[in-house]
Every structure is written in structure tokens, then in C-alpha cells.
VODRENRO-743086 format. One line per 4 residues: for each residue x, y, z of N, C-alpha, C, O. Coordinates in steps of 0.2 Angstrom, whole numbers, m for minus. Layout:
! VODRENRO-743086
X/Y/Z/X/Y/Z/X/Y/Z/X/Y/Z | ...
END
This chain:
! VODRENRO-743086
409/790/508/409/797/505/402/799/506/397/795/506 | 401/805/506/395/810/505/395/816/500/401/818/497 | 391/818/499/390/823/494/381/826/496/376/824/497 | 383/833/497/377/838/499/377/844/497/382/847/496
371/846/497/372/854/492/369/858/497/365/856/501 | 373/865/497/370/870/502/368/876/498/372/878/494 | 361/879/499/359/884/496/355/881/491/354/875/490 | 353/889/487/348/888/482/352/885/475/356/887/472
348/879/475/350/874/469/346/873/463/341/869/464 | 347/877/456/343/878/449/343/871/451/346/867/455 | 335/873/445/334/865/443/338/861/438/340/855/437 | 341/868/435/345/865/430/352/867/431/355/872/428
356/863/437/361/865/437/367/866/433/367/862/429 | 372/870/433/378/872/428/382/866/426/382/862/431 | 385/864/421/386/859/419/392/858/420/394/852/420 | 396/863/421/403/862/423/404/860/433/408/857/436
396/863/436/397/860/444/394/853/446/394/850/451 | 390/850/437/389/844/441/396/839/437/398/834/438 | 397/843/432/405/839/430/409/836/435/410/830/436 | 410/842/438/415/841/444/413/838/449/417/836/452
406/836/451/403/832/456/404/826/455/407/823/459 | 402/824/449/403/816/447/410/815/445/411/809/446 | 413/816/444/421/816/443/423/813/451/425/808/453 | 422/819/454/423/818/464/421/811/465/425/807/468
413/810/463/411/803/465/413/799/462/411/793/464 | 417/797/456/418/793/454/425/791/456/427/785/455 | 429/797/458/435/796/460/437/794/467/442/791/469 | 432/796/470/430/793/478/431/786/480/432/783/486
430/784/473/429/773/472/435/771/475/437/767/479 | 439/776/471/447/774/471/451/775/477/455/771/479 | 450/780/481/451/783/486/450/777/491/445/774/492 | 456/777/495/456/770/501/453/777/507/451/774/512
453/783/508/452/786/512/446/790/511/446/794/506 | 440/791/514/433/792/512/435/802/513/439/804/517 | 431/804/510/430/811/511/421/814/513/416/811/515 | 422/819/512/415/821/510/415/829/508/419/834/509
409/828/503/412/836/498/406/839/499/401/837/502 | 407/846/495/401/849/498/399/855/493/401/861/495 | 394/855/485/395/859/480/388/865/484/383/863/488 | 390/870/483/388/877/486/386/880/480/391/881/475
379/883/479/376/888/474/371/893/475/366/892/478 | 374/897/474/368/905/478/366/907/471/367/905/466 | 362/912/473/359/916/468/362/923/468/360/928/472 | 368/924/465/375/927/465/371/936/466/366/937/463
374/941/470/374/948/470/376/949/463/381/946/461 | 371/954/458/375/957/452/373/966/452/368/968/455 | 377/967/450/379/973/448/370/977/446/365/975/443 | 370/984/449/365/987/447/366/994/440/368/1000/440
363/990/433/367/995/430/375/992/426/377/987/428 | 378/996/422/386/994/420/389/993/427/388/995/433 | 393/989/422/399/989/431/407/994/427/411/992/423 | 407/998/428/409/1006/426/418/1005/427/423/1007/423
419/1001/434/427/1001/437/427/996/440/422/993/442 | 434/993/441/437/989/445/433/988/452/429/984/453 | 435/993/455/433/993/464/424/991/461/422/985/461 | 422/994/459/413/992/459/413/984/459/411/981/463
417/981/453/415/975/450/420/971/458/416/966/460 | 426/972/461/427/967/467/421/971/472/421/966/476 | 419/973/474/413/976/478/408/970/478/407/966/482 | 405/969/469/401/965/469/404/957/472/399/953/475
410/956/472/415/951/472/414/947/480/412/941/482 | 417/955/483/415/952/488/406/951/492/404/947/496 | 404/956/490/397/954/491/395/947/491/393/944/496 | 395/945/487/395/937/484/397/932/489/393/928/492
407/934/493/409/931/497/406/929/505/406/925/509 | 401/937/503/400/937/511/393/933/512/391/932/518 | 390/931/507/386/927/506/388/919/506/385/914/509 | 393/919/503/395/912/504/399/910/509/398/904/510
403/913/513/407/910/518/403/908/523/404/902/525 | 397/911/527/395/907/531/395/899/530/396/894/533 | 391/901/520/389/892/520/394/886/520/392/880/521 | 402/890/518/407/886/521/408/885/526/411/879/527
408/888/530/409/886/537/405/881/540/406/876/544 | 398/885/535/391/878/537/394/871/536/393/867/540 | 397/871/530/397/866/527/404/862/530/404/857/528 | 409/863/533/413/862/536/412/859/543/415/854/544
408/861/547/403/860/552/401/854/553/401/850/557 | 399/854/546/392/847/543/400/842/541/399/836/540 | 406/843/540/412/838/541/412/839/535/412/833/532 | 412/843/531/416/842/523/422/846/523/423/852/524
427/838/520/433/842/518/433/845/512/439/847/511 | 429/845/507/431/849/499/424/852/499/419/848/499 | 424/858/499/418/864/498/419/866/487/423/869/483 | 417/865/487/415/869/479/410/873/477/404/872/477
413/878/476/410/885/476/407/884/467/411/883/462 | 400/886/466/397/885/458/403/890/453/408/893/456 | 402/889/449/403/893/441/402/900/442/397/901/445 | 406/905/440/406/910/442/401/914/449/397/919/449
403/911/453/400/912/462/399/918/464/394/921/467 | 409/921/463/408/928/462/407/932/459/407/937/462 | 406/932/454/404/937/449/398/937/444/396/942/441 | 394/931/444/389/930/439/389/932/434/393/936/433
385/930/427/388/931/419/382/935/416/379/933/411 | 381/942/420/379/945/417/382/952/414/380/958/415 | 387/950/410/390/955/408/394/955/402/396/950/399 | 396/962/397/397/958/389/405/958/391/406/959/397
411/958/387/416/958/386/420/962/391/423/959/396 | 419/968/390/423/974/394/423/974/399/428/973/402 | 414/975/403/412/974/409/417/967/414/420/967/420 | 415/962/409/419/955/414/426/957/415/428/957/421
430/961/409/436/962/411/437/967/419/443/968/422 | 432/968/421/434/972/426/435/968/432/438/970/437 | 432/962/430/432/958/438/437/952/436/436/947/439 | 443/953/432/449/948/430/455/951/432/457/956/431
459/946/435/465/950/435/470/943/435/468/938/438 | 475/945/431/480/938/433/482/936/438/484/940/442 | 482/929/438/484/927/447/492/924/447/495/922/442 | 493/925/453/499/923/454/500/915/452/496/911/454
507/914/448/508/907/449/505/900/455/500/903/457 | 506/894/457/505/891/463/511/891/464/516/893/461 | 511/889/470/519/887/474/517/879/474/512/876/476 | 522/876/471/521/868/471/524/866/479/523/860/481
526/871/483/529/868/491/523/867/493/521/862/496 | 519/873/493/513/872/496/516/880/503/515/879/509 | 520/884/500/521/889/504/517/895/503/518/901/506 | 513/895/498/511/903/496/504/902/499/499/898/497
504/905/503/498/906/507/497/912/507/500/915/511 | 492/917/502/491/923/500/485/926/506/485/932/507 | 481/921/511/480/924/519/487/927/523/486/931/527 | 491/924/522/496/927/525/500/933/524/503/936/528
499/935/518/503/940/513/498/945/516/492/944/519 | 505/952/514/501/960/519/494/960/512/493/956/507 | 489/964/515/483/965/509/486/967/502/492/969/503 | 483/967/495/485/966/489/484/972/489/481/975/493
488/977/484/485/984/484/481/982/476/477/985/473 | 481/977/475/476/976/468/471/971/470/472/965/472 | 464/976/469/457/975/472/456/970/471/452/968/476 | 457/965/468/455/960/464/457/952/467/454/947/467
464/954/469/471/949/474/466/951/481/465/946/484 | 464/956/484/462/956/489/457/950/492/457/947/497 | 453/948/486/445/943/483/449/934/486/447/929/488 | 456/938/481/459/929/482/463/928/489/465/922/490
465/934/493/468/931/499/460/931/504/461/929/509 | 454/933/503/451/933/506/448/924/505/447/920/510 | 448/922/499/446/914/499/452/911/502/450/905/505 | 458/912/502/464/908/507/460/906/513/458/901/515
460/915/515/458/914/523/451/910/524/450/908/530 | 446/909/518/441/905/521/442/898/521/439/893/524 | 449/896/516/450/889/518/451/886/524/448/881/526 | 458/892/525/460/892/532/456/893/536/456/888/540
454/896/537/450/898/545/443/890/545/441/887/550 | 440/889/539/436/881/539/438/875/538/435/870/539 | 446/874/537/451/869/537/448/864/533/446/858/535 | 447/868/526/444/863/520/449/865/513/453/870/512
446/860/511/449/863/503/442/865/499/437/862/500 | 445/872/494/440/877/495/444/876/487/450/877/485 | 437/876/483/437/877/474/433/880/470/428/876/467 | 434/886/469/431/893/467/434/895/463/440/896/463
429/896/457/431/899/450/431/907/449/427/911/451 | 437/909/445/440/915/443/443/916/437/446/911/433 | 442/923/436/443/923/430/450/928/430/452/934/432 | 453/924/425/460/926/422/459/930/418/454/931/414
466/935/418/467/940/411/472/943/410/476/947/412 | 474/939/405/483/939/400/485/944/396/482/943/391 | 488/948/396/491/953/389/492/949/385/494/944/387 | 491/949/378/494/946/370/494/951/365/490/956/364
498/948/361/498/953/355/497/949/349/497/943/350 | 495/952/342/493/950/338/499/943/335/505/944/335 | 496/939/333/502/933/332/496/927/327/491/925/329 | 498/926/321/493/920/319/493/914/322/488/911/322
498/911/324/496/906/326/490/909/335/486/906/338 | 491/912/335/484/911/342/479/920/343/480/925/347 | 475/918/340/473/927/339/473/930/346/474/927/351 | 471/936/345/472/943/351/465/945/348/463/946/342
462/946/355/455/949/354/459/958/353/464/958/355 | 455/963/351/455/969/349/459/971/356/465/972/356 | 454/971/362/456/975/369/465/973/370/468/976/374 | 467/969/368/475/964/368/474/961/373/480/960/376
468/957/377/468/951/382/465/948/379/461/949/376 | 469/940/384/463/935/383/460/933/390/462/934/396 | 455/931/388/450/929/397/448/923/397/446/919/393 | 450/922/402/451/915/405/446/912/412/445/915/418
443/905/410/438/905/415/443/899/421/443/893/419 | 445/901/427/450/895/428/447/894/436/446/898/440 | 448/888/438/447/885/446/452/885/449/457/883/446 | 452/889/454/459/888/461/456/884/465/450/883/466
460/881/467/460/877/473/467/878/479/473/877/479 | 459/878/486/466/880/491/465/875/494/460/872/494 | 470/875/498/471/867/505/468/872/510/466/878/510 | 468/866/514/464/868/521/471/874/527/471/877/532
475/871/522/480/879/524/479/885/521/483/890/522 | 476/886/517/473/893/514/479/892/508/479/898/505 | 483/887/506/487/888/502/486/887/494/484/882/493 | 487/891/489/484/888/481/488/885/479/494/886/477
485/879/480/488/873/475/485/871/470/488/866/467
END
């Protein structure tokens, strides 16, 4: 097994991407088949000013992207089968409530077959879905497994057992992961 980082790495990295690193390494022991993983941290494009709309905020989104695919590719080159994309990669957390909502949108279920390959699907007319079949396709086209965090956004209504914030969603910080067939599993 190996492990190597590509890009500009704080000194003090996010706590949830070295979680997932030692977790990998620890789970590697077990593993009778060696891998090699490859956690990826930039110093994310952000917004100049409010982020006002939807289109601005995947703008910034893919901005981010076009930053980061080469270094998967890099890093796929260098023989990594699992690239991990940092803690909010695409979007960065400078933003209060509202603003985040603009760059969330619910994602589609997983296909437990391993059929829903959203690179294959016609483009999303929702700006946001366009961000997640663009990560399929970077699976696919570096024939890795690629896990990149997104953020989720639920309708709810007022209920005591589980509050509803005012705007009536909740926000969710959640990791996708796709196979080296661009597929969310």
C-alpha cells in the first residue's frame, strides 16, 4: 500500500481527510490485495462577493473542478486506485446559511447494481447534477475510485421529534463515491 498527497497541504489538515486516511490505512492491513490511495487538497476557488444564485455558486463549483482533475489524473498516472478529494473541495466554507444553500441540491439515490452511471446520462438541466456527472466522468475517464464531498438539501417540515430549520431544509455534508466506472456507489 502507499499513500501520497497532491497539492497544497495545510499544516493543519481537516480532520475529517485525515480521518479517512487512517481509516484507509488501517483497513489496508486487512486487505489481501494492496492498493494505493491518493488524498488531493487545493486551495479551493471562492466566490468574490455574496454568492447571489445557483449558476454563480456551480460556476464557482466547477472552477474548483477544473483545478482538480488534472491532479487526478496526476494521480492516477502515479497508479492510484482511490483519489480523495478534501472536505468541501468544491465549494469551500465560506459562506453563512443561505449562501451554502445555493451550491446543494439532493442527489439522486445509489444504484446498488452498480448501473447508474450519471457520465452516461443526457446533461442534468439542474446546474448542480451537471457538477456530479462531471465527477462520474472524472472517475471514468482515470479508472479510479473518486470520493468527493457534497453537499445535500432535503425539504422538511416542522415535526418535534426532528426540528426544521426556518428556510424548511436540512443540509447535509455527505461523500459520494464513484467506481472506476464513473458509477455512485
Amino acid at each position: 500500500q502507499f499513500l501520497y498527497f497532491i497539492g497544497i497541504v495545510p499544516s493543519a489538515m481537516r480532520f475529517a481527510t485525515c480521518a479517512v486516511v487512517l481509516l484507509l490505512c488501517l483497513a489496508s492491513a486487512a486487505v489481501a490485495t494492496p492498493y494505493r490511495a491518493a488524498a488531493i487538497e487545493h486551495v479551493c476557488v471562492t466566490p468574490v462577493g455574496d454568492v447571489l444564485n445557483t449558476s454563480y455558486a456551480v460556476g464557482v463549483m466547477q472552477a474548483n473542478l477544473d483545478i482538480l482533475s488534472p491532479r487526478v489524473a496526476h494521480a492516477a498516472l502515479d497508479g492510484a486506485d482511490l483519489v480523495l478529494l478534501s472536505e468541501m473541495a468544491l465549494t469551500s466554507l465560506n459562506f453563512n446559511r443561505s449562501q451554502m444553500a445555493l451550491f446543494l441540491t439532493a442527489l439522486p439515490a445509489a444504484d446498488p447494481t452498480g448501473h447508474q452511471i450519471p457520465c452516461h446520462m443526457a446533461p442534468s438541466p439542474v446546474l448542480a447534477l451537471q457538477v456530479l456527472q462531471r465527477l462520474s466522468c472524472l472517475a471514468r475517464d482515470n479508472g479510479v475510485y473518486l470520493v468527493a464531498n457534497w453537499g445535500d438539501r432535503f425539504p422538511c417540515s416542522a415535526d418535534p421529534r426532528q426540528p426544521c430549520p426556518a428556510d424548511g431544509h436540512l443540509q447535509f455534508n455527505t461523500e459520494l463515491a464513484f467506481s472506476p466506472t464513473g458509477a455512485l456507489i
